[in-house]
C-alpha positions, 0 to 999 in steps of 0.5 A, a space after each residue: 351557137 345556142 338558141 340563147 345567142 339568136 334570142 337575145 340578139 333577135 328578141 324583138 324580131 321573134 316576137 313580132 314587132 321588128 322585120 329583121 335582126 342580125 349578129 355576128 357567130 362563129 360557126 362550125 359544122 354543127 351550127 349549120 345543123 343548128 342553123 337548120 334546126 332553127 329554121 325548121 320551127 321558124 319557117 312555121 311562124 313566118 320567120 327564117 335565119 340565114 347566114 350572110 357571110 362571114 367577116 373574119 371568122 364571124 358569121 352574120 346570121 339574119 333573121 327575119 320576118 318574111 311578110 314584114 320584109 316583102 311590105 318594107 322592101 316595096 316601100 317606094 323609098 326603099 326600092 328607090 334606094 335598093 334599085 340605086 345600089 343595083 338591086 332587082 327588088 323583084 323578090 325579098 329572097 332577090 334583094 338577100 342574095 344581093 345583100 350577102 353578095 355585097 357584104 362578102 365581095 366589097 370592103 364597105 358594109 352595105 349601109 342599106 342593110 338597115 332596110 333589111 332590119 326595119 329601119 326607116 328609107 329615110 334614116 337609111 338614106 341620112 346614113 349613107 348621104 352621111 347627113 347631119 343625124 338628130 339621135 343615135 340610139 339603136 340606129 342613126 336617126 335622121 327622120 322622126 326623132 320621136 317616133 325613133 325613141 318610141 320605137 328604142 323603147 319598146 325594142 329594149 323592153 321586149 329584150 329585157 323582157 325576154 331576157 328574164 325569161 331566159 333567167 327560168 326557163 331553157 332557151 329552147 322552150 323561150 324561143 318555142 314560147 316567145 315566136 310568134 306566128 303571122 
């Protein structure tokens, strides 16, 4: 696993403008050296990478930024929805371990999992209620149309972006440049 797979699935979290991120990896021994290595620059601007589990041999890695987490997670909405699945929405680092517990130990993907990343409650809620969606773009969208678009944008941007970046330069000195801290 290379620091370019975590850059370009994860642009928009690094660079400060999303709470999480998350792709799929298939990791051996060395990865979790480099998993390890990752965290080391990232815990200094607010950020961490964790590995949630493995579904087949892939391993989802969530990268997140810890502050943006903890203000989303206290969202009553959000907590509402946490505390419904049975989460202890005492700590962010509380409701992860719940979430890879979830996503290891039952056969649906936990739908509130978009809490994680930074969707809106009210688009996670649509989803899981399985209502009628108004948009599809990098999520379902089922609250405001618009300011989803927006937000589409400027996700896609930040990945394009970045993305030239890794054109010129190596992917250990984009990640060191584009990280930014809290």
């Amino acid at each position: 696993m290379s620091e370019e797979i975590m850059i370009k699935n994860c642009s928009p979290t690094l660079t400060g403008i999303k709470t999480g991120s998350l792709f799929s990896a298939e990791l051996s021994g060395r990865d979790n050296e480099i998993l390890r290595s990752w965290n080391a620059l990232l815990r200094q601007k607010g950020l961490r990478a964790l590995p949630l589990g493995t579904v087949n041999t892939r391993t989802l890695v969530y990268v997140y930024r810890i502050s943006r987490l903890r203000r989303d997670l206290k969202a009553p909405d959000a907590r509402r929805i946490l505390t419904e699945r049975g989460y202890n929405c005492e700590s962010p680092e509380r409701c992860i371990a719940r979430l890879a517990r979830r996503i290891k130990s039952e056969p649906e993907f936990p739908h509130e999992i978009g809490l994680f990343l930074g969707y809106p409650p009210n688009d996670v809620r649509g989803f899981i209620n399985r209502e009628k969606c108004r948009f599809t773009g990098m999520w379902k969208v089922y609250g405001n149309e618009k300011q989803a678009r927006e937000t589409f944008e400027r996700y896609k941007a930040c990945t394009s972006a970045i993305s030239h970046m890794l054109e010129t330069a190596s992917p250990v000195d984009v990640l060191k440049l584009i990280v930014k801290g809290e």
